[in-house]
Backbone bond lengths (Angstrom), bond angles and torsions (degrees), N, CA, C in turn:
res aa  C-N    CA-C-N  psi(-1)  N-CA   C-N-CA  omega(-1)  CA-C   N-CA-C  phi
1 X - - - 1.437 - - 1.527 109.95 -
2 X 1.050 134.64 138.82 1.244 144.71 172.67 1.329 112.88 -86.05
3 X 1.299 130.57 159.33 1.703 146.22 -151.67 1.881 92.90 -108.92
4 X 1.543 121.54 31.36 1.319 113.13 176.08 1.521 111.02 -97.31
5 X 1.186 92.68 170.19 1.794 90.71 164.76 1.468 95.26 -97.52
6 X 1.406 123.90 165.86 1.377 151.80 161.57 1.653 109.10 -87.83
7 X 0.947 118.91 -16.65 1.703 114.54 179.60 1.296 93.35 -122.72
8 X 1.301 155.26 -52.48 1.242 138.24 -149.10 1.601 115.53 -137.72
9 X 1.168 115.34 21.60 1.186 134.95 138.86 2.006 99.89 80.79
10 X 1.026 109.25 9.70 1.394 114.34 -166.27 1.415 105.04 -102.73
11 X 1.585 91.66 146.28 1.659 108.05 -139.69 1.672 96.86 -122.39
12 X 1.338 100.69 -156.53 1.697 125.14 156.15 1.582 123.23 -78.90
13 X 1.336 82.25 109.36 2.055 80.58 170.16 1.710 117.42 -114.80
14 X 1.200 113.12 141.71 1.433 124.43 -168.81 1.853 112.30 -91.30
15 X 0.822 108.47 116.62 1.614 107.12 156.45 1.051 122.39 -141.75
16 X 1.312 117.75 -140.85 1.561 132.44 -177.81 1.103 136.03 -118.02
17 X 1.547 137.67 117.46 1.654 131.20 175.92 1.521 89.94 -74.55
18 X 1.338 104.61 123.29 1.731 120.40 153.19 1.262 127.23 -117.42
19 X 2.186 108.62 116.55 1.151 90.28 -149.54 1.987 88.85 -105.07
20 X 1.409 95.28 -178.71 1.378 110.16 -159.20 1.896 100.76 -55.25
21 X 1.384 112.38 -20.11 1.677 99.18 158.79 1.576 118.65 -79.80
22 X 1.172 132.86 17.15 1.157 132.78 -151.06 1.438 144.42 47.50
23 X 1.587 107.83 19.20 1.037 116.39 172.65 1.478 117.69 -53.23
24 X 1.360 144.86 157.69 1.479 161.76 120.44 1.655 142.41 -70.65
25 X 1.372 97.87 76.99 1.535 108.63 170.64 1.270 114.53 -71.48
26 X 1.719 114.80 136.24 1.657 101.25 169.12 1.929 92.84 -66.12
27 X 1.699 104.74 -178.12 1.179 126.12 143.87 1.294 116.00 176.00
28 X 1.108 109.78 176.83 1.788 101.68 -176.76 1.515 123.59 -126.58
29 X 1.074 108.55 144.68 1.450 119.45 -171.01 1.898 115.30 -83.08
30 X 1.300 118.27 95.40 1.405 121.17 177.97 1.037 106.43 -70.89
31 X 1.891 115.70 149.33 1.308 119.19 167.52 1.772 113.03 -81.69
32 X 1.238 107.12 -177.00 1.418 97.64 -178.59 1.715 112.36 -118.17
33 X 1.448 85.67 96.13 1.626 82.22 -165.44 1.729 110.66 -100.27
34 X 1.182 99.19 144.56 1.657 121.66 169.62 1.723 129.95 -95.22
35 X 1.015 96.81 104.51 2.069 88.87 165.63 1.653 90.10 -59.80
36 X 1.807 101.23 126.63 1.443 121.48 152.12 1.347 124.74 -123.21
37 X 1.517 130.23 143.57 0.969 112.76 130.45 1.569 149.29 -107.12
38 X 1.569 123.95 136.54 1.415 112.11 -174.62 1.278 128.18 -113.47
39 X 1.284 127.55 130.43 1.512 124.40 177.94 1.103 122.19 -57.17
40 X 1.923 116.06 128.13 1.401 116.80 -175.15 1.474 95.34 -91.52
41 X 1.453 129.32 136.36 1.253 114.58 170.91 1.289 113.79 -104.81
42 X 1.503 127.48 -6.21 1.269 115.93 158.70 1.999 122.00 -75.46
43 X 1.042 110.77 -14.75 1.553 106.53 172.74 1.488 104.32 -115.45
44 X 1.254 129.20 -20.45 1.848 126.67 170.85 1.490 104.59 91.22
45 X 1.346 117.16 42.22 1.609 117.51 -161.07 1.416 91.85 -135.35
46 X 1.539 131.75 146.03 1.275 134.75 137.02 1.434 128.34 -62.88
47 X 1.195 126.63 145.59 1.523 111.96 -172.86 1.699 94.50 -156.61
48 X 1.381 106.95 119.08 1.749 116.61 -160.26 1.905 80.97 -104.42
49 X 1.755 92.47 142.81 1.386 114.05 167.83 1.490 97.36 -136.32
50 X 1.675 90.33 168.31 1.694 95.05 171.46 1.756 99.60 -111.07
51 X 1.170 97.19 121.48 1.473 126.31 -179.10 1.601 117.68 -121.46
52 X 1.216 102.00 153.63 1.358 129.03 -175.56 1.444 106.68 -94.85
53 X 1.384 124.85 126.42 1.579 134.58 -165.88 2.212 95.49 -57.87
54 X 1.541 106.77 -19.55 1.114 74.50 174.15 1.838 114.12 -97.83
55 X 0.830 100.63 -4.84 1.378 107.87 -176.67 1.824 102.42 -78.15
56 X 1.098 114.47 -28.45 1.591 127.53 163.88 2.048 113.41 -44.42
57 X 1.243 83.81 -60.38 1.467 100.26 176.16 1.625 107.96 -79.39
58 X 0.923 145.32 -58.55 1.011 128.05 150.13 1.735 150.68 24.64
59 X 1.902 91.92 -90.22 1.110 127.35 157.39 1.792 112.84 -60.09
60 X 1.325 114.70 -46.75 1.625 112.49 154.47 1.193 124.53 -30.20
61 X 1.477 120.59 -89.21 1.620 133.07 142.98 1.387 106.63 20.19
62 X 1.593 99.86 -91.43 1.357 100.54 -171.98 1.237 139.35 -63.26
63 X 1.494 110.09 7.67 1.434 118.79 -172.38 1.539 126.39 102.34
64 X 1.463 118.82 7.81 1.277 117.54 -148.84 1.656 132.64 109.60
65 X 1.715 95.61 149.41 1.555 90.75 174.05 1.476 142.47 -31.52
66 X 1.584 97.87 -51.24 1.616 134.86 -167.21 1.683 102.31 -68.63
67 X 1.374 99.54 -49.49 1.223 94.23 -171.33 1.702 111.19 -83.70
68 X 1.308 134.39 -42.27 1.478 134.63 136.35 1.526 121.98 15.11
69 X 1.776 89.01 -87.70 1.195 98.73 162.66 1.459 137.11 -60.37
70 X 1.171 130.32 -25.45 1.414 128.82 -177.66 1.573 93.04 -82.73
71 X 1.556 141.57 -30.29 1.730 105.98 162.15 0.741 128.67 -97.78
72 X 1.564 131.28 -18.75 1.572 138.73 153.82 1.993 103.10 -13.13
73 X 1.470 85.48 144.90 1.457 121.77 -177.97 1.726 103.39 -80.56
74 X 1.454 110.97 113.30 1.917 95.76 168.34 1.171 131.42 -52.67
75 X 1.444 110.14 -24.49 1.095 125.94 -168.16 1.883 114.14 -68.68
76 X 1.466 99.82 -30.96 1.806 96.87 -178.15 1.818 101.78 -110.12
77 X 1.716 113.94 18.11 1.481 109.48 165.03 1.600 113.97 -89.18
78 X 1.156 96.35 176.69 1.377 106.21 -158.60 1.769 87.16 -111.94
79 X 1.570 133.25 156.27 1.479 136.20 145.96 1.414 131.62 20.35
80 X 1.379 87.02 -66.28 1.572 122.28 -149.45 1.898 88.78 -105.21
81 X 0.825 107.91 -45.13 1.671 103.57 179.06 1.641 113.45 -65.99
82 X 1.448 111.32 -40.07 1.285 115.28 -179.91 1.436 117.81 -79.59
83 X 1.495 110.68 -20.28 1.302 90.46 163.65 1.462 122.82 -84.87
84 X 0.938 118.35 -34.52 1.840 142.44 163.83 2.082 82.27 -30.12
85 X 1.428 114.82 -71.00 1.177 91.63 -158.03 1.694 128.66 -77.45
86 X 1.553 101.09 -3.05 1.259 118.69 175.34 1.767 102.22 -80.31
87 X 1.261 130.19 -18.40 1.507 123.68 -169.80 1.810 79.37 -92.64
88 X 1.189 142.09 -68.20 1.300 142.33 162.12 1.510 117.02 17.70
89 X 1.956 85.46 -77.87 1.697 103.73 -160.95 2.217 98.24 -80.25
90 X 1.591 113.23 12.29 1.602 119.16 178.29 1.645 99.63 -83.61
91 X 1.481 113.92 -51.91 1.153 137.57 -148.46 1.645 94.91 -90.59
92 X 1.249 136.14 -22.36 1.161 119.22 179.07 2.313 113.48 -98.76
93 X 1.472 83.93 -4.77 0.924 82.86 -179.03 1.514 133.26 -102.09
């Protein structure tokens, strides 16, 4: 499994421990990801992603999965999200 989110595309970032002599360690910055699950209310199904607590809140915000997904960018979904939002954009139409 990879350290991405499934909704918001946010990953691993690299920097530096700097310690109070000014030394420079690499290390890397993990996201904080969650097993979720969220209710689709246009198909009546749960559907668990691995998400990032901010991507949690987020998807809140906007009202929900359904709606999330229908403005979300393809470009930072994951597989499983894009098809989720392609069965979405069947059912509303």
């Amino acid at each position: 499994m990879s350290r991405k989110c499934e909704l918001t595309g946010k990953s691993v970032q690299y920097g530096c421990n700097v310690s109070h002599a000014n030394n420079k360690l690499p290390r890397r910055f993990l996201p904080n990801l969650q097993n979720v699950s969220f209710l689709s209310e246009s198909t009546g199904h749960t559907v668990s992603f691995r998400v990032t607590a901010h991507g949690i809140r987020t998807v809140e915000a906007k009202g929900g999965l359904d709606k999330y997904l229908l403005d979300a960018n393809d470009s930072v979904l994951s597989h499983k999200a894009k098809a989720l939002k392609k069965i979405l954009k069947g059912k509303i139409q």
